[in-house]
LUMZAZA-17090 format. One record per residue (C-alpha): x, y, z; residue number from 1. Coordinates in nm, 3 decimals. Layout:
<nodes>
X/Y/Z/NUM
...
</nodes>
This chain:
<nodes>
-4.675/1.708/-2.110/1
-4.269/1.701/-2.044/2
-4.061/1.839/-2.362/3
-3.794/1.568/-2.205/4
-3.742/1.163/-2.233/5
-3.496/1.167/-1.979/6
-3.153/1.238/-1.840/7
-2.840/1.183/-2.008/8
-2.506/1.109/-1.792/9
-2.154/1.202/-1.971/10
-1.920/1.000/-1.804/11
-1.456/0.956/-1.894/12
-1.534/0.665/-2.075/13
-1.210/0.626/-2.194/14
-1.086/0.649/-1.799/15
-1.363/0.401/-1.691/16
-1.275/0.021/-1.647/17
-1.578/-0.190/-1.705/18
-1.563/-0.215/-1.309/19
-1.591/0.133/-1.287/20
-1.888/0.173/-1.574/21
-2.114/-0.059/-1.345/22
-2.045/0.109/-0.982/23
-2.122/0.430/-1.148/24
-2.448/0.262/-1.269/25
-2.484/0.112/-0.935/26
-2.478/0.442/-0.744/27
-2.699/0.629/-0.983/28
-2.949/0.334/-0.949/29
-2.909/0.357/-0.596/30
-2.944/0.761/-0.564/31
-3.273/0.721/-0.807/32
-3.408/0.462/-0.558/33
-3.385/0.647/-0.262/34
-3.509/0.926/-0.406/35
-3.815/0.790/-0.527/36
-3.701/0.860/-0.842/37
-3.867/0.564/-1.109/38
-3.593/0.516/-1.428/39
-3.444/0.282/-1.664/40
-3.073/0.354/-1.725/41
-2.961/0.229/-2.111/42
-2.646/0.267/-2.166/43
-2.418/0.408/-2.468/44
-2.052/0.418/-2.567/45
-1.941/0.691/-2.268/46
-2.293/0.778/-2.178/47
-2.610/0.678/-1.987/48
-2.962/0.751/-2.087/49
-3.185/0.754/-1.779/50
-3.559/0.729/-1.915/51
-3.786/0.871/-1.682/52
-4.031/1.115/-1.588/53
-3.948/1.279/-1.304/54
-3.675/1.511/-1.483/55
-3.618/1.773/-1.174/56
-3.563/1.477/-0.915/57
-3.324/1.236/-1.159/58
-3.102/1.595/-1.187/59
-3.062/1.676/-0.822/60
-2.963/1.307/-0.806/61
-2.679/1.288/-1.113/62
-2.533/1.585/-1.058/63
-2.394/1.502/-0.727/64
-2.261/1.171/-0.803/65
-1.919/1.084/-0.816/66
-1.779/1.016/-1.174/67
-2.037/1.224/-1.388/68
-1.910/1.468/-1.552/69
-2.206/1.649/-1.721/70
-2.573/1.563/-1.713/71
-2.894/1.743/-1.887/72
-3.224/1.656/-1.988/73
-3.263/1.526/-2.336/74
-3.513/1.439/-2.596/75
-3.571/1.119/-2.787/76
-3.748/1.074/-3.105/77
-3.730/0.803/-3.412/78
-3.546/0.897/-3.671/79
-3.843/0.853/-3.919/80
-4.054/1.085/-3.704/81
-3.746/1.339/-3.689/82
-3.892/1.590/-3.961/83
-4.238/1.610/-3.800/84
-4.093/1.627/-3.447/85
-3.821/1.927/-3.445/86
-3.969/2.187/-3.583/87
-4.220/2.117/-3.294/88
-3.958/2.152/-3.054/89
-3.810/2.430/-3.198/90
-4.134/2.575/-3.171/91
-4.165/2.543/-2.824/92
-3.792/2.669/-2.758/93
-3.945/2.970/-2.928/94
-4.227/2.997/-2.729/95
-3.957/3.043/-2.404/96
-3.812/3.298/-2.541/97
-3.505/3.113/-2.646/98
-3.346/3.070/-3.035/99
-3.213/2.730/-3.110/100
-2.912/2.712/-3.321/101
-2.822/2.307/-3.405/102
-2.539/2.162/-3.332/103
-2.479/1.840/-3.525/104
-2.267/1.655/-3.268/105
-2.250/1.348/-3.476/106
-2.428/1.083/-3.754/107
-2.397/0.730/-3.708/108
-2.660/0.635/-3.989/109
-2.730/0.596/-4.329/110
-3.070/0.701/-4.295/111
-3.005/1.094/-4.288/112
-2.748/1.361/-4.384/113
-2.603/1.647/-4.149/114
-2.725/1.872/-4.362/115
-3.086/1.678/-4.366/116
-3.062/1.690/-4.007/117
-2.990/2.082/-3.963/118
-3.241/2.139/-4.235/119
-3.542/1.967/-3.975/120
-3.474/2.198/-3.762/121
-3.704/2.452/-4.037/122
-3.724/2.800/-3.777/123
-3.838/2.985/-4.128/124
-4.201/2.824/-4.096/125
-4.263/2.920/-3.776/126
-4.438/3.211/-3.712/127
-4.206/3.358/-3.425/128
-3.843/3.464/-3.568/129
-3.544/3.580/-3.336/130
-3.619/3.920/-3.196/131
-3.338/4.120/-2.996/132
-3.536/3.988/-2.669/133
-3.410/3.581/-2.712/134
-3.137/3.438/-2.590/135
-2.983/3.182/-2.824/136
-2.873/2.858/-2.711/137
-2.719/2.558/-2.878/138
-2.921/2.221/-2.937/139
-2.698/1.957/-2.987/140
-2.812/1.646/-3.220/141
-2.704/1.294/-3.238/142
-2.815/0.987/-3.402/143
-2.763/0.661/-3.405/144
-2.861/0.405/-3.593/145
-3.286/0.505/-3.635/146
-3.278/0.710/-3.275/147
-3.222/1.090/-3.243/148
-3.126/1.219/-2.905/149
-3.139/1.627/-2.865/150
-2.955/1.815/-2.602/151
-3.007/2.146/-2.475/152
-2.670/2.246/-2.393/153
-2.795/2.555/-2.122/154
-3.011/2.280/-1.923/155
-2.639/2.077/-1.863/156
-2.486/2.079/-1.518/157
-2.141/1.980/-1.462/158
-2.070/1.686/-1.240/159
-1.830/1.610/-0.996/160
-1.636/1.381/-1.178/161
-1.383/1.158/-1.007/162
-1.425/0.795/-0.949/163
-1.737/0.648/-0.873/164
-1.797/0.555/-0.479/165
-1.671/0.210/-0.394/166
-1.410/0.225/-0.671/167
-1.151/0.289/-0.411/168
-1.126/0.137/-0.081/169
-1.255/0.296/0.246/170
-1.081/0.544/0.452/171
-1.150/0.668/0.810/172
-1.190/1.090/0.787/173
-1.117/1.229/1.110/174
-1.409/1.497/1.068/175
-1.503/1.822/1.314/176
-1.738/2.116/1.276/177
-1.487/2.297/1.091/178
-1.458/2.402/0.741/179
-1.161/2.207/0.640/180
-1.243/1.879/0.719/181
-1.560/1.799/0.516/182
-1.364/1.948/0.202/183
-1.095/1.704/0.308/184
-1.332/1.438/0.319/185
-1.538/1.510/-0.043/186
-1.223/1.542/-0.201/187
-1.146/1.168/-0.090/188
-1.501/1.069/-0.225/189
-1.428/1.229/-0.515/190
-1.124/0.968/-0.560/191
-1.371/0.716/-0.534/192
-1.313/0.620/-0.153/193
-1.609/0.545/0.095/194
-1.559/0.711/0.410/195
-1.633/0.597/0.750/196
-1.646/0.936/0.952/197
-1.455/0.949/1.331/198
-1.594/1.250/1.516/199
-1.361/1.321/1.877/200
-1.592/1.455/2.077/201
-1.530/1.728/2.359/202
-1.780/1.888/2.489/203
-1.654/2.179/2.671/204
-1.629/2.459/2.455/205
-1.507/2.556/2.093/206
-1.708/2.567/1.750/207
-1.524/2.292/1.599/208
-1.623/2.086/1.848/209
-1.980/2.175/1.847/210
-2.245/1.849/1.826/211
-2.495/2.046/1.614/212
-2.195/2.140/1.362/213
-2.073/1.791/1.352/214
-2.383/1.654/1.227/215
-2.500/2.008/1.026/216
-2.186/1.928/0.822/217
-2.244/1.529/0.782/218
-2.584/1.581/0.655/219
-2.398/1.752/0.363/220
-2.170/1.514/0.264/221
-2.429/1.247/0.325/222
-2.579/1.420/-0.003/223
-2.286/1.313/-0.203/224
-2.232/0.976/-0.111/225
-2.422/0.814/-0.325/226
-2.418/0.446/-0.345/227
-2.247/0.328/-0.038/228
-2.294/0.335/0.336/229
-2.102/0.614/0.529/230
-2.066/0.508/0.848/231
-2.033/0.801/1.121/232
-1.847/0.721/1.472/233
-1.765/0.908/1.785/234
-1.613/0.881/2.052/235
-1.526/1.091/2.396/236
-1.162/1.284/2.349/237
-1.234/1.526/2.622/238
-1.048/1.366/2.885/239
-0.745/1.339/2.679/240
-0.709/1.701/2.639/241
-0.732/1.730/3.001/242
-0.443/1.522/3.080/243
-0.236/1.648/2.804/244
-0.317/2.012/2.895/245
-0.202/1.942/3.237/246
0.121/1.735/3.170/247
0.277/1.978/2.869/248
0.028/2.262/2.775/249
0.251/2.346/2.489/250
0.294/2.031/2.318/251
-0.083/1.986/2.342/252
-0.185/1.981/1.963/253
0.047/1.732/1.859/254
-0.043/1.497/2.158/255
-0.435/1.540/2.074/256
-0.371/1.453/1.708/257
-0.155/1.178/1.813/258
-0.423/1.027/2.025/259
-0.625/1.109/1.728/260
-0.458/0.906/1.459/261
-0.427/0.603/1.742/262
-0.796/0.583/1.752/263
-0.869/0.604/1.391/264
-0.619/0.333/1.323/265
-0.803/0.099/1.585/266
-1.153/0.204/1.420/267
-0.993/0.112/1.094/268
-0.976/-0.230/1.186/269
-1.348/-0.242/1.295/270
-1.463/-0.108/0.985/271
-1.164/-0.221/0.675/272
-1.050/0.091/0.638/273
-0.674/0.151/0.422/274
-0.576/0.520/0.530/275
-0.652/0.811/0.788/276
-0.741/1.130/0.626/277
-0.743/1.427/0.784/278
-0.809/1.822/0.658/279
-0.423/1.944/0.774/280
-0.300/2.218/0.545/281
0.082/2.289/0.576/282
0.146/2.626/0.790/283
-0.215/2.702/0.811/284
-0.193/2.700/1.192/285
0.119/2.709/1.380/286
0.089/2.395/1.491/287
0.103/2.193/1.129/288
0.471/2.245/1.029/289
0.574/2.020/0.835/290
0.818/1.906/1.136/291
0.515/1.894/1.351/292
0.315/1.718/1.132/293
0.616/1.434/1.065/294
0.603/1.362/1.399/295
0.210/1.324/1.452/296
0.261/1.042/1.142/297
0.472/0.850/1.360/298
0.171/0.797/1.550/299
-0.028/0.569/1.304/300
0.035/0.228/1.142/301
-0.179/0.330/0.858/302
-0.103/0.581/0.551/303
-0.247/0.953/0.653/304
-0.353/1.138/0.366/305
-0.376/1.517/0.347/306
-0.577/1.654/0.062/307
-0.549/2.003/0.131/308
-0.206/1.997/0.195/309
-0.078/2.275/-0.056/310
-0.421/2.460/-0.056/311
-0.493/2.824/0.032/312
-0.780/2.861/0.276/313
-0.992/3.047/-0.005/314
-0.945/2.776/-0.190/315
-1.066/2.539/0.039/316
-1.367/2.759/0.134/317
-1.458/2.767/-0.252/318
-1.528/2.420/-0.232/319
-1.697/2.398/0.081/320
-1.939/2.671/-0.050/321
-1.995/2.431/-0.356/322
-2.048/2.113/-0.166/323
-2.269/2.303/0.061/324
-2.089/2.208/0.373/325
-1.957/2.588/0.400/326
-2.272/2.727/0.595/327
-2.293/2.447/0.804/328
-1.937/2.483/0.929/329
-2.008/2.845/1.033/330
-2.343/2.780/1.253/331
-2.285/3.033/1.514/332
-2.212/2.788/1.825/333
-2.520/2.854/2.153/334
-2.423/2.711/2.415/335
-2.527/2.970/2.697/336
-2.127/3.078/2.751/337
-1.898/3.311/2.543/338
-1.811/3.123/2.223/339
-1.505/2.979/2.196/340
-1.321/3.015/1.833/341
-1.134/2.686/1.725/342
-1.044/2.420/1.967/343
-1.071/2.530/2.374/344
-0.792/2.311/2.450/345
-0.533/2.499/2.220/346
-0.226/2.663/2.430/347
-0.187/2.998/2.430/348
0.194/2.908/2.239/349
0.179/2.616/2.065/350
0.500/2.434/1.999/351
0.588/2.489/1.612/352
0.900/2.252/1.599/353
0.893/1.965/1.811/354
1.102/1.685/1.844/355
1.012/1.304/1.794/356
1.208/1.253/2.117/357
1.026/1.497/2.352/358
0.755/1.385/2.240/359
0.794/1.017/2.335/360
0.935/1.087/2.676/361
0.621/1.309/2.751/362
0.403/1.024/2.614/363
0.607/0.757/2.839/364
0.508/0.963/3.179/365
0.148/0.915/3.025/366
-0.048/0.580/3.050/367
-0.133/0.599/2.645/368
-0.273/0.316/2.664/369
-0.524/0.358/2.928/370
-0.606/0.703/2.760/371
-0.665/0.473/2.390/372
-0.843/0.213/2.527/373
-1.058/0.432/2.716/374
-1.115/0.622/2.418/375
-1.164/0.314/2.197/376
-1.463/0.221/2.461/377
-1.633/0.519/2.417/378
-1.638/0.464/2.024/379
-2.051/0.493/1.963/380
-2.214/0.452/1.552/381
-2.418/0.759/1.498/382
-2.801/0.667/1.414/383
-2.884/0.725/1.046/384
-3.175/0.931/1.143/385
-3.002/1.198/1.314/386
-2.888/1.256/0.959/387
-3.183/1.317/0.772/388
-3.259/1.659/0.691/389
</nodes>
């Protein structure tokens, strides 16, 4: 028999809107449901009680939903039944080799005292003290009204946080095999944004370009969107790079992303999107200067968001180890020739400071709009099952 009623969720209630309060229901409802997970959520002041069974699965499931900030299993007893059932569980705290020291987090009753309360929890007539050997943890206790909820504070796990999915409006996330982009992307998630993913696809070499990498990394962040639909696009850039390579090798970069941001802002219209985000960090590589990356913007009709922008790269791999997308992004790329690092179309000396002008006059010997629409044809939905671990 389980020692736990349930989950509890902590959530900002006093950040939450009411709107806010039900799509963070909504999504935990929905992450429950698809895990097979049976539950009734109840909710109180700035948290939710999740009564079920299946402890372990409801867990996995809170903890990686956007705007929880702490959730652990707790226990749930009548207040009338409280003397007769802590010293039980204290008991079987014991029994695991752990002391409980309570934590009166708060009365709301006129049934029972703090001290009453501390006093239930009676370790004197049990026949196992504290030996050097137990670790001692805090059990928290609140009650309301005639119901006591206990909390083991060493069984909480800290949440993401953030808004809840669908708070926000959607974005398009310009997404490769690399590291930085599905950190870009979380973090936008994490504001409460549902992303629609654009994957520009060149087969011809390079790890960040990689298929299997592309949809390794997906499958993570397909773990954390909870609640809404992420919607995962590609479409063929390959020829692009070809023509830009061959027109002005050095300029190459900025023409790609360019291309890149003209796209996304046509895929935004498909799918309602408000903003282009993209996993740019400023001086990472020499081709995001701040000059350079001014004139990529003047490529798109729609904001372009950089979350990374003032991040170190250890910083940014911190959180791709935590959202799990880390080892993903480094699957060592097979594909029968020498591995490529980065992007095979880079140029050996990438412009660093270009100018607005140049650029246009090299785009005006171009047909750029062949080159979008062609690109815009070639936009193909991923199936859902290719994401499925």
């Amino acid at each position: 028999m389980s020692l736990w009623n349930g989950i509890l969720v902590e959530y900002d209630g006093g950040a939450f809107t009411t709107n806010y309060i039900s799509k963070l229901i909504s999504n935990i409802k929905s992450g429950l449901k698809e895990a097979n997970v049976e539950a009734k959520i109840v909710q109180s002041d700035s948290k939710l009680f999740i009564e079920t069974t299946q402890i372990k699965e409801a867990l996995s499931i809170t903890q990686r939903v956007f705007g929880v900030t702490r959730t652990m299993p707790y226990i749930r007893t009548e207040l009338r039944r409280v003397h007769d059932t802590l010293p039980s569980v204290s008991e079987r705290f014991l029994k695991q080799g752990f002391f409980p020291m309570v934590k009166v987090r708060s009365i709301d009753s006129k049934s029972i005292s703090m001290q009453e309360m501390a006093q239930a929890f009676d370790l004197g007539k049990t026949p196992n003290l504290k030996d050097e050997s137990m670790k001692t943890i805090d059990v928290s206790v609140e009650v309301v009204g005639d119901v006591c909820h206990l909390y083991a504070d060493h069984l909480a796990v800290v949440g993401p946080g953030g808004l809840p999915i669908g708070a926000g409006d959607r974005v398009i996330c310009l997404v490769s095999g690399g590291i930085d982009s599905p950190v870009a992307t979380w973090m936008m998630m994490r504001r409460g944004c549902p992303v629609a993913i654009l994957f520009a696809y060149f087969p011809m070499g390079g790890d960040e370009s990689d298929l299997k990498r592309f949809i390794s990394v997906v499958r993570e962040l397909r773990k954390w969107h909870i609640g809404e639909e992420m919607q995962v696009y590609v479409y063929k850039h390959d020829q692009n790079l070809v023509v830009f390579r061959k027109t002005a090798l050095r300029f190459t970069c900025i023409l790609c992303r360019r291309m890149m941001y003209r796209v996304a802002n046509e895929f935004a219209n498909i799918v309602k999107a408000k903003a282009i985000v993209t996993g740019e960090n400023l001086a990472q590589v020499a081709s995001q200067t701040l000059q350079n990356l001014s004139v990529i913007n003047q490529a798109s009709k729609l904001p372009v968001l950089r979350p990374l922008i003032g991040l170190d790269k250890e910083e940014i791999v911190k959180i791709a180890k935590h959202i799990g997308t880390y080892e993903a992004s480094c699957i060592r790329v097979s594909s029968g020739c020498t591995p490529i690092k980065g992007c095979w179309a880079r140029p050996p000396k990438p412009v660093t400071y270009a100018s607005l002008d140049t650029i246009i006059k090299i785009e005006s010997s171009l047909n750029i709009r062949e080159l979008l629409e062609r690109s815009v044809d070639s936009l193909r939905k991923f199936p859902d099952e290719w994401f499925t671990s």
